[in-house]
C-alpha positions as CSV (number, residue, x, y, z in Angstrom):
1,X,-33.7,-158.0,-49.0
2,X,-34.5,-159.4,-45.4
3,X,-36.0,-163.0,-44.8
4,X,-39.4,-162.2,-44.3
5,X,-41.4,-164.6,-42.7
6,X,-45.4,-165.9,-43.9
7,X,-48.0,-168.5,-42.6
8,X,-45.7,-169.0,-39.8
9,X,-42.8,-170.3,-42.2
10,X,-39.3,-168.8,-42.5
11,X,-38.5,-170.4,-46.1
12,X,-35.8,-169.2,-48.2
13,X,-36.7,-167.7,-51.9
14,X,-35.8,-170.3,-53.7
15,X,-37.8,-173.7,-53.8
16,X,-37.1,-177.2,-55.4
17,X,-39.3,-177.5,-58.2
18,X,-39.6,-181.6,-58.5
19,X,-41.9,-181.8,-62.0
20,X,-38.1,-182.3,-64.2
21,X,-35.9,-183.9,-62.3
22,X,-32.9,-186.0,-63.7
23,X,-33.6,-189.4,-65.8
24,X,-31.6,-192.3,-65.8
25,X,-33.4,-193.5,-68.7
26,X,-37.3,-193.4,-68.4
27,X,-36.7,-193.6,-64.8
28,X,-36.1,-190.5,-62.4
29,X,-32.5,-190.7,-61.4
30,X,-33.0,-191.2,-57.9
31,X,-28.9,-191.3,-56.6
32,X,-28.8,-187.4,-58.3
33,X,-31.5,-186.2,-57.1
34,X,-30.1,-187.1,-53.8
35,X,-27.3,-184.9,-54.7
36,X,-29.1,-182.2,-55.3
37,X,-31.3,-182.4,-52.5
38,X,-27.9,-182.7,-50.6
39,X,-26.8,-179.1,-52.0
40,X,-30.3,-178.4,-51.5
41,X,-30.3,-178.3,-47.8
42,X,-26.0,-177.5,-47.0
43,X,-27.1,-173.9,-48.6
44,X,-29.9,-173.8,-46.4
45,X,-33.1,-174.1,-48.5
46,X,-36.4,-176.1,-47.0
47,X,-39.4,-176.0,-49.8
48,X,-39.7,-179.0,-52.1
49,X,-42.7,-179.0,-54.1
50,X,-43.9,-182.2,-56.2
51,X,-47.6,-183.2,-57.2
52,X,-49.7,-186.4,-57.6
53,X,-49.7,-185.9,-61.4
54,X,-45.6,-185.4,-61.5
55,X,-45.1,-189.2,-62.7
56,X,-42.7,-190.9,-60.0
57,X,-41.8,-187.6,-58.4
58,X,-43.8,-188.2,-55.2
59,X,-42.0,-191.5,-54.7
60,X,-38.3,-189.7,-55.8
61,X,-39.0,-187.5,-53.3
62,X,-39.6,-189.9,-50.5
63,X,-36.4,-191.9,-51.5
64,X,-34.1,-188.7,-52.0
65,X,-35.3,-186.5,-49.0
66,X,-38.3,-188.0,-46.8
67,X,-36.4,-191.2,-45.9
68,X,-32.6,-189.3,-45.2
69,X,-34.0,-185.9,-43.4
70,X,-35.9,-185.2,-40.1
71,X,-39.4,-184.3,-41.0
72,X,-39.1,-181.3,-39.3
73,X,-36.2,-180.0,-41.6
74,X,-38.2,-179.2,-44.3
75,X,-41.3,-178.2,-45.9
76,X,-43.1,-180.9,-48.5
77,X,-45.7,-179.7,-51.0
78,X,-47.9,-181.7,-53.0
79,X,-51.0,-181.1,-55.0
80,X,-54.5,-182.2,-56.0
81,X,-55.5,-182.7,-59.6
82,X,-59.2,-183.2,-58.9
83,X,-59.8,-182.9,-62.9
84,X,-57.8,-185.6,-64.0
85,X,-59.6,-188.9,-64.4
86,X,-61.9,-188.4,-61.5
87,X,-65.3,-189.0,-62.1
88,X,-66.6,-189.2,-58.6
89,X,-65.4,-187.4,-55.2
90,X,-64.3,-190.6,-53.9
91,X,-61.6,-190.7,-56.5
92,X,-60.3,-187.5,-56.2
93,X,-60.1,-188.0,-52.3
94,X,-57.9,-190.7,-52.9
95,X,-55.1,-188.8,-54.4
96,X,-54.2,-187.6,-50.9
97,X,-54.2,-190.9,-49.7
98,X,-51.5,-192.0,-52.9
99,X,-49.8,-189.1,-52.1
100,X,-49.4,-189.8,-48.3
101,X,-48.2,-193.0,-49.1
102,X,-45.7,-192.2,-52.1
103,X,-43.9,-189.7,-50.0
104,X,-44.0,-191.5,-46.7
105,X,-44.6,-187.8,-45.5
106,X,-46.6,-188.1,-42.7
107,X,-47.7,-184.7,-43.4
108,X,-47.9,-182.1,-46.0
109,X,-46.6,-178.3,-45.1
110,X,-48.2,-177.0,-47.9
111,X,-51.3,-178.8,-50.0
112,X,-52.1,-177.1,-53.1
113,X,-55.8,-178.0,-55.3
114,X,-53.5,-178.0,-58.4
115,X,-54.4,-176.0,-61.4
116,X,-57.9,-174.0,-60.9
117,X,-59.2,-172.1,-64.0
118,X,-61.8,-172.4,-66.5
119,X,-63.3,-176.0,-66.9
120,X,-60.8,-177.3,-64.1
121,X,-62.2,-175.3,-61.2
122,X,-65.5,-177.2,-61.6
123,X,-64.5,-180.7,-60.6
124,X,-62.7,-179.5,-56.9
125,X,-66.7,-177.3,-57.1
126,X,-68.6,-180.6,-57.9
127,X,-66.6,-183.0,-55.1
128,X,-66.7,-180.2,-52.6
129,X,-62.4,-180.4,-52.2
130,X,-62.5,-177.1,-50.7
131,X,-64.2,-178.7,-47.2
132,X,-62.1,-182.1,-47.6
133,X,-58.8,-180.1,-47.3
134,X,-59.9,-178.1,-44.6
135,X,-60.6,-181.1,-42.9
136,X,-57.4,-183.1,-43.2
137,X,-56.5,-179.2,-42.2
138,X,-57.9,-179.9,-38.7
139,X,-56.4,-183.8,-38.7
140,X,-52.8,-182.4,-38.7
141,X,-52.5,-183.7,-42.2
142,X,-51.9,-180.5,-43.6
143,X,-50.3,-177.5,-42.2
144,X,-51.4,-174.9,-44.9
145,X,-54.1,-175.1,-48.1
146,X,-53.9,-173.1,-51.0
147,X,-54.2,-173.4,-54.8
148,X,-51.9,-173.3,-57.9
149,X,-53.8,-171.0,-60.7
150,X,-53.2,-170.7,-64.5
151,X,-56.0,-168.7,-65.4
152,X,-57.5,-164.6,-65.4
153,X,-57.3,-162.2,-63.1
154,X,-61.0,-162.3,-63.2
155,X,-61.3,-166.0,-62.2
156,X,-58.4,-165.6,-59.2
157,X,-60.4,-162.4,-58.0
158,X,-64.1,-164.6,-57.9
159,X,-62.1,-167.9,-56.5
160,X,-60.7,-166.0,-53.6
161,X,-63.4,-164.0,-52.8
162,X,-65.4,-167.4,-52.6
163,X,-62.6,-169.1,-50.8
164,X,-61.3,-166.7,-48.3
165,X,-59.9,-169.5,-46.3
166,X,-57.0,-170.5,-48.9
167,X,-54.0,-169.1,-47.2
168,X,-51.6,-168.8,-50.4
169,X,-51.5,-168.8,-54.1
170,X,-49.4,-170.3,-56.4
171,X,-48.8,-168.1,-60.2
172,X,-46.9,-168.5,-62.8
173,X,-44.5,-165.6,-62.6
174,X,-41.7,-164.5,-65.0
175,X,-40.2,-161.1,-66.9
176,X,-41.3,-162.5,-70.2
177,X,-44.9,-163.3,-69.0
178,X,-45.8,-160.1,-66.3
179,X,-48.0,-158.0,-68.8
180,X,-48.1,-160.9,-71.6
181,X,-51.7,-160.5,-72.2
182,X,-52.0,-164.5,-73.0
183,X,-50.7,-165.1,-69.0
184,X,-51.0,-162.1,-67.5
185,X,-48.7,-162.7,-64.6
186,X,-49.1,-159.0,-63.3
187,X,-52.5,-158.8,-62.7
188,X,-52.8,-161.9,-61.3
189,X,-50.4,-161.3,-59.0
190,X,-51.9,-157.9,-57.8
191,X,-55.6,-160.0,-57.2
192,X,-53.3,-161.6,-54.9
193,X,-52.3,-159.1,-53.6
194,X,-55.0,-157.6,-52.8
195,X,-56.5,-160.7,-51.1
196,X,-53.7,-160.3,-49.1
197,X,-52.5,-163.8,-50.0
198,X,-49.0,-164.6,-50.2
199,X,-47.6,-165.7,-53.4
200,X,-45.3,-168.9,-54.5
201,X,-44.2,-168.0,-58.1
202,X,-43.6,-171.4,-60.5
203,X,-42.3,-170.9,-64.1
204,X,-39.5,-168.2,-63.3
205,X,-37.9,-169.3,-66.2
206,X,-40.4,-170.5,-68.6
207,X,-40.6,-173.9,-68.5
208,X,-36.4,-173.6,-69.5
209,X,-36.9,-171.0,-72.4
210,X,-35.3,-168.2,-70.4
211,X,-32.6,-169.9,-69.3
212,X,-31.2,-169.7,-73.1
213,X,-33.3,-166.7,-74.3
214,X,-33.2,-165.1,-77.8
215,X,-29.6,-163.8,-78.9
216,X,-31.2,-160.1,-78.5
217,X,-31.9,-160.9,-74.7
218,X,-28.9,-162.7,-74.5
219,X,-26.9,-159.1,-75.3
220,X,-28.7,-157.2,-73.5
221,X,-28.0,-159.4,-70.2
222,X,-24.1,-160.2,-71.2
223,X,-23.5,-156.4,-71.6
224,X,-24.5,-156.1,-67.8
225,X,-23.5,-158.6,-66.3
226,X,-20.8,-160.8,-68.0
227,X,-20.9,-163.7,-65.3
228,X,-24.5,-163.6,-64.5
229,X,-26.3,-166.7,-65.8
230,X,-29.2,-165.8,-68.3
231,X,-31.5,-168.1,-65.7
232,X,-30.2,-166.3,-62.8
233,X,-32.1,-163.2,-64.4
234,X,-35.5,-164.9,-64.3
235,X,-35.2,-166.2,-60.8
236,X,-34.4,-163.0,-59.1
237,X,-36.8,-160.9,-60.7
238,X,-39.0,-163.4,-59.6
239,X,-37.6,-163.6,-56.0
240,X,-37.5,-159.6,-55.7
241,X,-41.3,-158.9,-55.5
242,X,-42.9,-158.3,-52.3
243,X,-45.4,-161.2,-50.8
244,X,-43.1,-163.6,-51.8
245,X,-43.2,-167.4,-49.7
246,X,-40.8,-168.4,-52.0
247,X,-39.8,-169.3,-55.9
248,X,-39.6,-172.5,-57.7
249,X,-37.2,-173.4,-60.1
250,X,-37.6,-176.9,-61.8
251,X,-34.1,-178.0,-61.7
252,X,-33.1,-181.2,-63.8
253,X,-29.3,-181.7,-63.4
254,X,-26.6,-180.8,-60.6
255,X,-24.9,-178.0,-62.7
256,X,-28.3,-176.0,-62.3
257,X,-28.9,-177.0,-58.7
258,X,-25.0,-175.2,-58.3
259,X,-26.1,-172.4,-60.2
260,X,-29.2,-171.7,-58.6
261,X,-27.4,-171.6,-55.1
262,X,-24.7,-169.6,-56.4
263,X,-26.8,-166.3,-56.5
264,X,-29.9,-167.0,-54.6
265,X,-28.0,-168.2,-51.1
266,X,-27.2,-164.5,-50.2
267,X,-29.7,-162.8,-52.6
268,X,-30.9,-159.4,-51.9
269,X,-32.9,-158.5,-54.1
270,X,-32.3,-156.8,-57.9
271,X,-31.1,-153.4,-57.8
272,X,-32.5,-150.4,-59.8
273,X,-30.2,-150.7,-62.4
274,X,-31.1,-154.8,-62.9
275,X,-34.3,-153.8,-62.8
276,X,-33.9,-151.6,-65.8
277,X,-32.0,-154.5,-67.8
278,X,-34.7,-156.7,-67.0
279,X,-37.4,-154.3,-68.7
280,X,-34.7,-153.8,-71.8
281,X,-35.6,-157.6,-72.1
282,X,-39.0,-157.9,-71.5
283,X,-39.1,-155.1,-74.9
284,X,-36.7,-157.1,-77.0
285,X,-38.7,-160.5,-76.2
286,X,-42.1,-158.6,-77.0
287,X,-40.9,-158.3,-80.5
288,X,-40.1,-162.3,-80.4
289,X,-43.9,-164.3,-81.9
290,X,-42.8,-167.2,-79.9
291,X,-45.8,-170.1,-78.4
292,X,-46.1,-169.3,-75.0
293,X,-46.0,-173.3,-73.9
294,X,-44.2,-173.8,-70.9
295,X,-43.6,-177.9,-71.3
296,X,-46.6,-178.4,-68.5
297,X,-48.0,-181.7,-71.0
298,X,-51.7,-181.3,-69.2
299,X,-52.5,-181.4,-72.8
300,X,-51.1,-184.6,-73.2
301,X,-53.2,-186.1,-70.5
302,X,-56.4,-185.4,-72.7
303,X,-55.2,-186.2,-76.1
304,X,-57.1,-189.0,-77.6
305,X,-54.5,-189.2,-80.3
306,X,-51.4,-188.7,-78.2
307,X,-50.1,-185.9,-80.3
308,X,-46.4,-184.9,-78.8
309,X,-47.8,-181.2,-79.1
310,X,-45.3,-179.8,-76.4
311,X,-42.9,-181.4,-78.1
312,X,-43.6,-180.0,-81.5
313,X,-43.7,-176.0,-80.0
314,X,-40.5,-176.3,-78.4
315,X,-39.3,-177.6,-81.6
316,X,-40.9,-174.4,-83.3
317,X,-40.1,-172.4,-80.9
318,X,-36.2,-173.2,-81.3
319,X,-36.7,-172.2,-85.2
320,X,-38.1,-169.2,-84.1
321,X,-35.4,-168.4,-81.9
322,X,-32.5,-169.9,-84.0
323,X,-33.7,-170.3,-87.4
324,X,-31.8,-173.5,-87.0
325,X,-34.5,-176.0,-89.1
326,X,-31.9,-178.8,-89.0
327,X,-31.6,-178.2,-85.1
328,X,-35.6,-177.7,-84.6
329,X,-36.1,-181.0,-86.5
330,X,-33.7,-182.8,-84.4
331,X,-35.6,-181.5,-81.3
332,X,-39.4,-182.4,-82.7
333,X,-37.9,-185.8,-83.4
334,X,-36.4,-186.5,-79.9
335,X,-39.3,-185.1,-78.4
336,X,-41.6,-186.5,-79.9
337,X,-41.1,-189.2,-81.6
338,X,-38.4,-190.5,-79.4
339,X,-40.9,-189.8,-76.2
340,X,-43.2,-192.5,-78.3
341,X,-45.7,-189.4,-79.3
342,X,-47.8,-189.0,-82.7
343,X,-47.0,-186.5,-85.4
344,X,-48.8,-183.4,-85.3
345,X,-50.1,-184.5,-88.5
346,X,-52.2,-187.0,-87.1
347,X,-54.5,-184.2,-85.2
348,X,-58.4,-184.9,-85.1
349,X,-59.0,-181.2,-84.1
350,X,-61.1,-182.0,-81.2
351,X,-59.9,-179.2,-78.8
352,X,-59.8,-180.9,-75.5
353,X,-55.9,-179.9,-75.6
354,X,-57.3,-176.0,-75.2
355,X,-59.7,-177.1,-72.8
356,X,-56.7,-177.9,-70.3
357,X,-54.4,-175.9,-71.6
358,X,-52.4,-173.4,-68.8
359,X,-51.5,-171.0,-71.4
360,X,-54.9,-170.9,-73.3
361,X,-52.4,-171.4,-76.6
362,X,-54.9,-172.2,-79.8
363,X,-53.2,-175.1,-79.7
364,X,-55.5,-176.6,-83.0
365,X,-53.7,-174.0,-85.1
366,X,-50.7,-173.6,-83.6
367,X,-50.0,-177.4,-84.5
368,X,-50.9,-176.6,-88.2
369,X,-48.4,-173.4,-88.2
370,X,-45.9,-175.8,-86.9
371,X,-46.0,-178.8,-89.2
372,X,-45.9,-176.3,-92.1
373,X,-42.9,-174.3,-90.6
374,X,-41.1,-177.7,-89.9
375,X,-42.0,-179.7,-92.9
């Protein structure tokens, strides 16, 4: 597969994804991310990609990259989350300004108005975003403007043919999710398409849950590949579609940092026979009733009751996957309690979690499902 080249940037297809990075603690652990940033750049790769709403991932960023790199060495995006405790336009303007000064950037390379769809798209609507990025645009203060997008094909195809000037998109894109009729990853992508927009992919590997799929998938890819990682899968098929800027992974440790540049340095594409292992997966995980939650926590932003409800689905996830209650416990305890969230019990049923939610998961009775299943 050749280095193809869009908006004027020759970027690799791989990018850092910077909403997981290490802890040291509570804290992000700022001397490994350096290290991976490091590895990062020796193999060649340029994007990084954090947001305003990524807790302390703007300022990790400045510390680990901004502050240790030439500016020119590398391509920085951030995003705008209009919808999240802005009630005027003057307050939603002023996330640039926090995120200028958190990353010491000077600049952005890419600026995304983060998460568009359903009730979201009206606040960046309402405080006219569109023409505020298009003037920092003409300031220098941002190369290229575009939006991330967790929503239906339907809403992308009206968004862009109102917006014409957004020069990318940004999809969640991954084997288990391409013609998941929940995500719909396909048909998003081929509204995109269409628009002739090029495409950044996030969630390659499901917020994590591909990187250890079910036991099924897991046969399927050991009997073809024996020293292929199972998230090495998710990433390629990912990086192998055409109008491609590049493909984030959200890497939290140095081990996956290696991994990731272990395959995806000289990658070249899947070949027809992958291809055909990949849709031997995507069949065994239809079969799988799994929640489709990808660990984003908007919903956790809204919560009046501070219900740990990613927490609780990747807990009954991993008893639908293992059927390992002593194991899913452990996990709804850590994450949950242990990240000072409520019990699902302690729901009020007042739906603002749906209202937000990427996935469009019926989070109100998933949460029931799950306290009975892990009771």
């Amino acid at each position: 597969m050749e280095q193809e080249t869009y908006l004027g940037q020759d970027i690799k297809k791989l990018g850092f994804g910077l909403m997981r990075l290490p802890k040291n603690g509570e804290d992000i652990d700022v001397e490994q991310t350096k290290v991976m940033v490091d590895k990062f750049m020796e193999a060649g790769f340029t994007y990084f990609d954090t947001a305003w709403a990524y807790a302390g991932s703007e300022d990790a960023i400045r510390q680990a990259l901004v502050e240790r790199y030439p500016r020119e060495s590398f391509q920085l995006a951030t995003k705008n989350a209009a919808w999240i405790n802005c009630k005027t336009r003057e307050e939603a303007i002023a996330q640039f300004d926090t995120s200028l000064k958190q990353t010491g950037a000077g600049y952005f390379d890419f600026y995304l108005l983060h998460n568009l769809g359903e009730t979201r798209t009206k606040f960046f609507d309402e405080f006219n975003m569109w023409d505020f990025v298009q003037q920092k645009k003409k300031e220098g203060l941002i190369k290229h403007v575009g939006f991330s997008f967790h929503s239906t094909p339907e809403e992308l195809e009206a968004i862009l043919s109102a917006h014409p000037e957004m020069e990318f998109v940004q999809l969640q894109i991954n084997y288990s999710d391409w013609e998941n009729p929940a995500i719909q990853s396909k048909a998003c992508y081929e509204v995109a398409r269409k628009h002739q927009k090029p495409v950044i992919i996030m969630e390659p590997v499901k917020g994590g849950m591909l990187a250890n799929p079910p036991e099924t998938v897991q046969e399927i890819f050991r009997a073809a590949d024996q020293n292929a990682s199972f998230a090495s899968w998710a990433i390629r098929f990912a990086a192998s579609l055409e109008g491609i800027i590049t493909v984030l992974s959200g890497m939290s440790n140095v081990e996956q940092m290696e991994n990731n540049l272990s395959y995806m340095k000289d990658f070249n594409g899947l070949s027809a026979e992958e291809q055909k292992t990949i849709e031997k997966a995507q069949e065994a995980l239809k079969a799988m009733p799994l929640i489709p939650c990808t660990t984003c926590n908007y919903c956790a932003k809204v919560c009046p009751m501070d219900i740990g409800i990613s927490g609780t689905f990747t807990a009954n996830n991993i008893l639908t996957l293992s059927r390992d209650k002593d194991a899913a416990r452990y996990q709804q305890q850590w994450l949950v309690e242990g990240h000072g969230r409520k019990s699902a019990t302690e729901c009020i049923k007042c739906g603002k979690c749906e209202q937000v939610c990427p996935q469009h998961i019926m989070i109100r009775q998933e949460l029931v499902k799950c306290v009975e299943a892990l009771q």
